[in-house]
C-alpha positions in Angstrom: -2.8 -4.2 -5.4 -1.6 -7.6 -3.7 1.2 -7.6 -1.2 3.5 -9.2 -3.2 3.1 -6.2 -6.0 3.2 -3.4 -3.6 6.3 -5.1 -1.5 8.5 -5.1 -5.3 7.8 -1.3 -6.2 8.4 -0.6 -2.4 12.1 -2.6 -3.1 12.7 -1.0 -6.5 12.0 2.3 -5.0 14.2 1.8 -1.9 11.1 2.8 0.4 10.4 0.9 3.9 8.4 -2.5 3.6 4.6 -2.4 3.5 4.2 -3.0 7.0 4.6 1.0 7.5 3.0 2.0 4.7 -1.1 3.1 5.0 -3.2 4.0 2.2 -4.2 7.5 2.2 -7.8 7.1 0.6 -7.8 10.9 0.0 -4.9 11.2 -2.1 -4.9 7.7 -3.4 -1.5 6.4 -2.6 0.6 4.8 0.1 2.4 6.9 2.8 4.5 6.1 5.7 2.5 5.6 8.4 5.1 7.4 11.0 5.1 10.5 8.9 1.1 10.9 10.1 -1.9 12.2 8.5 -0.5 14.5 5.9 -4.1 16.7 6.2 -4.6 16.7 10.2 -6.9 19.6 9.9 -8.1 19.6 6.9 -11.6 18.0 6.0 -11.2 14.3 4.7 -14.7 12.1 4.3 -12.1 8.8 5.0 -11.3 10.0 8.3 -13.1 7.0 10.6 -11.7 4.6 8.7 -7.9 6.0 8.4 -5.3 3.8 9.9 -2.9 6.6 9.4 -5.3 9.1 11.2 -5.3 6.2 14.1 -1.7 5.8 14.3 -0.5 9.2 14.2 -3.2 9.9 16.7 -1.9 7.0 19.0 1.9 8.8 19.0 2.6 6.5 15.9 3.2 3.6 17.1 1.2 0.1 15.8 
């Protein structure tokens, strides 16, 4: 989905700009980033590649 796409829905649905959303690869959707890795402890396979896992990991802040 290009920026410009995901940055309209994100308007329309009054949610924070793209910048703070990450794709959660498990569950197939964007998430806000400072909310963290909604499965800490559970067993994803996109776990190395996460930038919510990094973030949230890093005290949330990018």
């Amino acid at each position: 989905m290009p920026n410009t796409e995901l940055k309209n829905q994100n308007k329309e649905k009054g949610k924070k700009s793209e910048e703070e959303l990450g794709f959660c690869a498990k569950d197939g959707e964007y998430r806000l980033i400072k909310e963290g890795c909604p499965y800490p402890k559970d067993y994803c396979p996109h776990r190395k590649a996460c930038l919510i896992h990094f973030i949230s990991k890093k005290g949330g802040d990018f």
